[in-house]
Backbone as numpy.savetxt, mean C-alpha at the origin, in Angstrom:
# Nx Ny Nz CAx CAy CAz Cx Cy Cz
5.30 -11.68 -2.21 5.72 -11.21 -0.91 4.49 -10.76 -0.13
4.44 -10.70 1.32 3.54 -10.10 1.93 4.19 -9.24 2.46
3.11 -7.60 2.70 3.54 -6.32 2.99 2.50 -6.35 4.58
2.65 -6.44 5.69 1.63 -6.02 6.89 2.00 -4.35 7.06
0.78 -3.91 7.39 0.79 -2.45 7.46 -0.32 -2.72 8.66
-0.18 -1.56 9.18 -0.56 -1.68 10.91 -1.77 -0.23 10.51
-2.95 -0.89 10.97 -4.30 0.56 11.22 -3.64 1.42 12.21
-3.54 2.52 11.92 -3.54 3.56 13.12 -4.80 4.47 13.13
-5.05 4.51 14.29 -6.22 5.16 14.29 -7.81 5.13 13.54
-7.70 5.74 12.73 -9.24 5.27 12.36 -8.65 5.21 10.23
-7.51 5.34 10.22 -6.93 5.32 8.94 -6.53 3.53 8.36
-7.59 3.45 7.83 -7.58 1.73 7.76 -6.17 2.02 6.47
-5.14 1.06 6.34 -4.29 0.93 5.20 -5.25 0.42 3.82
-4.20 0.84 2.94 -4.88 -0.13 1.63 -3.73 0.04 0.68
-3.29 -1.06 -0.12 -2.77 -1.27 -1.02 -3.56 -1.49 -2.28
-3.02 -0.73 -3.51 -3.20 -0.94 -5.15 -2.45 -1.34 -6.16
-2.82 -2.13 -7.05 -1.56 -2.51 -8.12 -1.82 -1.55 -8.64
-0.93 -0.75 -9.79 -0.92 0.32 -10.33 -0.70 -0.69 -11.55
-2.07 -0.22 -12.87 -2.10 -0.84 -14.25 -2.34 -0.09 -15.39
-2.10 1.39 -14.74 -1.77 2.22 -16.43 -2.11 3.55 -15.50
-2.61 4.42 -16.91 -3.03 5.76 -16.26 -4.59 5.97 -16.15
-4.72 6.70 -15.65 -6.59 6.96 -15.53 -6.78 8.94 -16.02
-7.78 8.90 -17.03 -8.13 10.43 -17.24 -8.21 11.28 -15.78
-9.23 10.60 -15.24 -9.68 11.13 -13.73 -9.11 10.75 -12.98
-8.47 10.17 -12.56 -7.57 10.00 -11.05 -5.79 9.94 -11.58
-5.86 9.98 -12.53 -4.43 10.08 -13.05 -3.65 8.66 -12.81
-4.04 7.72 -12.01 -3.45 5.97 -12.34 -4.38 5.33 -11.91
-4.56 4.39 -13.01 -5.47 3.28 -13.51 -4.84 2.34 -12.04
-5.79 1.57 -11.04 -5.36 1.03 -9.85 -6.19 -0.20 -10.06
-6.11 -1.43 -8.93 -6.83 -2.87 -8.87 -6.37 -2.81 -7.67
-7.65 -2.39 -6.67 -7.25 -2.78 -4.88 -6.52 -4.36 -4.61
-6.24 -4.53 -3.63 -5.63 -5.53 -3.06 -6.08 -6.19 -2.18
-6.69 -7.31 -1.96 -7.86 -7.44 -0.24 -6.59 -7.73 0.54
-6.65 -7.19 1.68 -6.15 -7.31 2.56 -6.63 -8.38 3.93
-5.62 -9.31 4.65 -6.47 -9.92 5.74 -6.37 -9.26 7.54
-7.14 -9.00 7.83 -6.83 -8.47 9.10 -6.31 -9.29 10.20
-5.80 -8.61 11.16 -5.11 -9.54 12.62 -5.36 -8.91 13.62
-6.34 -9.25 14.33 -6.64 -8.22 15.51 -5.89 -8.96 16.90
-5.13 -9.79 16.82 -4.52 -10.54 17.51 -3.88 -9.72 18.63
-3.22 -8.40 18.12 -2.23 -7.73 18.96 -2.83 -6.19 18.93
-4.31 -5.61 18.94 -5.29 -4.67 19.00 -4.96 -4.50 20.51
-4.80 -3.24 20.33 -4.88 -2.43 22.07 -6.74 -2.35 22.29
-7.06 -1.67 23.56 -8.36 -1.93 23.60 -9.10 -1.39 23.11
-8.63 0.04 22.58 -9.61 0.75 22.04 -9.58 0.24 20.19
-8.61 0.02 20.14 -8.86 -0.47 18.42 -8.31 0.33 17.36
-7.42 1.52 18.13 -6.68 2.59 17.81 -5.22 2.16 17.46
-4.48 0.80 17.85 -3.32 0.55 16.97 -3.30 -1.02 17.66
-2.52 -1.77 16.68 -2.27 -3.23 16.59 -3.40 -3.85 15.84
-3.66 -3.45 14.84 -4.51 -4.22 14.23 -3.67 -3.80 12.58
-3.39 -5.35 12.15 -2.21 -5.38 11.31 -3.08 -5.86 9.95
-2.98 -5.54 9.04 -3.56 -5.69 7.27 -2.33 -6.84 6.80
-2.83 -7.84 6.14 -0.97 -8.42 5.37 -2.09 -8.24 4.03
-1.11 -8.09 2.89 -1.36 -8.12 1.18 -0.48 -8.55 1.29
-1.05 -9.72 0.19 -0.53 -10.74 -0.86 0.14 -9.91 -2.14
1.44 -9.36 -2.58 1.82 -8.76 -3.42 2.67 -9.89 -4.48
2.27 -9.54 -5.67 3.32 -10.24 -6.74 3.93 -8.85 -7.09
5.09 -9.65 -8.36 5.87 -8.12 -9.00 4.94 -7.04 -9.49
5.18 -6.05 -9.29 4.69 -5.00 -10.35 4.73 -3.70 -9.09
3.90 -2.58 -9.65 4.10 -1.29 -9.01 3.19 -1.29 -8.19
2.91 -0.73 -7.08 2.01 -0.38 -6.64 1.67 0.88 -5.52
0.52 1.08 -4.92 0.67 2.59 -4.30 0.06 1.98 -2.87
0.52 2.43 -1.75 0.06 1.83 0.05 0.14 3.08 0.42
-1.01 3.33 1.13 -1.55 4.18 2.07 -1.58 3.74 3.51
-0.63 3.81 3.67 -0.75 3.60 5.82 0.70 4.06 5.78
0.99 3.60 7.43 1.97 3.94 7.95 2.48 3.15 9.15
3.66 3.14 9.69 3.62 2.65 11.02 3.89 3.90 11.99
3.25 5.39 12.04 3.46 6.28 13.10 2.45 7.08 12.66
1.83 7.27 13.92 0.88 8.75 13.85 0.53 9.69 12.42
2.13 9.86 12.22 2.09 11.29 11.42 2.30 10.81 10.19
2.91 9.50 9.86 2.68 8.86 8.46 1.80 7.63 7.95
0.86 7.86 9.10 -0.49 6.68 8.75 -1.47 7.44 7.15
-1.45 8.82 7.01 -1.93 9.08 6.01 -1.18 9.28 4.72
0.18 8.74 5.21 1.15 9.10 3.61 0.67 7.85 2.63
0.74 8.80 1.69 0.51 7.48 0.18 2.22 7.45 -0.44
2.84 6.16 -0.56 3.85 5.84 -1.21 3.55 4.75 -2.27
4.84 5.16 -2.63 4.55 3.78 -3.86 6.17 2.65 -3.92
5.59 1.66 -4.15 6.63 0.84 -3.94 6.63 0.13 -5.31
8.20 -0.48 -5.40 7.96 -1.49 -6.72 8.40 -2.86 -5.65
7.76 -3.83 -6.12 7.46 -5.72 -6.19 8.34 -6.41 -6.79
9.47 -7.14 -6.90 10.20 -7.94 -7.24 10.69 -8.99 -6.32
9.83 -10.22 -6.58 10.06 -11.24 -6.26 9.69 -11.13 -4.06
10.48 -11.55 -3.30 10.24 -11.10 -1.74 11.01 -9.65 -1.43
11.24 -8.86 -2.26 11.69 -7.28 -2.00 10.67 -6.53 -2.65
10.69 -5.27 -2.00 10.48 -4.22 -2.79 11.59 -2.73 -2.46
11.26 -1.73 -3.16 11.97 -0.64 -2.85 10.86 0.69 -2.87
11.05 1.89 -2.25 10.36 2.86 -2.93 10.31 3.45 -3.78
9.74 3.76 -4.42 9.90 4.82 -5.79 9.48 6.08 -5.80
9.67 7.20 -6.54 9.15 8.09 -6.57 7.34 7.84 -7.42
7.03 9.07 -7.79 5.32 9.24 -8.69 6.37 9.65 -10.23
7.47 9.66 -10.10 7.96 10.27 -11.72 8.81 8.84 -11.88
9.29 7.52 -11.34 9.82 6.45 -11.81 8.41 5.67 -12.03
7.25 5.51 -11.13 6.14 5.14 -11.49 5.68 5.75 -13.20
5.45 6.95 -12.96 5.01 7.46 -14.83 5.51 6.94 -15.56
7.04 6.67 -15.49 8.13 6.05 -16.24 8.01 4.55 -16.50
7.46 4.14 -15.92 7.21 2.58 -15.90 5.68 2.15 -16.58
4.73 2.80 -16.08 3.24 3.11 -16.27 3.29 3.13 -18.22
4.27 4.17 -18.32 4.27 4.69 -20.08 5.20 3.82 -20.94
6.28 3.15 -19.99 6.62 1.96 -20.41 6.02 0.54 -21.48
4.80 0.59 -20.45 3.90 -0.58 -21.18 4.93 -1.32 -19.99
């Protein structure tokens, strides 16, 4: 599936597959490249500039937003097939310890 997430402001998005746990950051991650679209960029460069990731199944964590006040939220979503859903950080652990 592809996920587009829109830059707001100076908060570029980014998507991670989530692939276990990490001592120090607490989940083991593999960024995602993202392709940009400046196609529909207002002038200053402050919104319409759209990220798409290439997502297969599995978990992962996206940092953007489409509004002001949730361009810095980190969520996590699960990947199945052209859907996903959100999840909580305690169905992620659950899955993570899964194997």
């Amino acid at each position: 599936m592809i996920l587009e997430l829109e830059k707001i402001g100076g908060q570029k998005p980014w998507v991670a597959r989530i692939t276990g746990t990490d001592p120090k950051y607490g989940l083991a991650r593999e960024f995602v490249n993202g392709t940009a679209d400046y196609s529909r960029k207002n002038k200053p460069g402050t919104r319409g500039i759209y990220y798409s990731f290439y997502l297969m199944d599995g978990i992962y964590e996206v940092k953007g937003g489409n509004s002001w006040g949730s361009a810095g939220d980190r969520k996590f979503i699960r990947v199945i097939g052209d859907l996903f859903e959100k999840v909580s950080m305690e169905i992620v652990l659950q899955m993570v310890n899964q194997g």
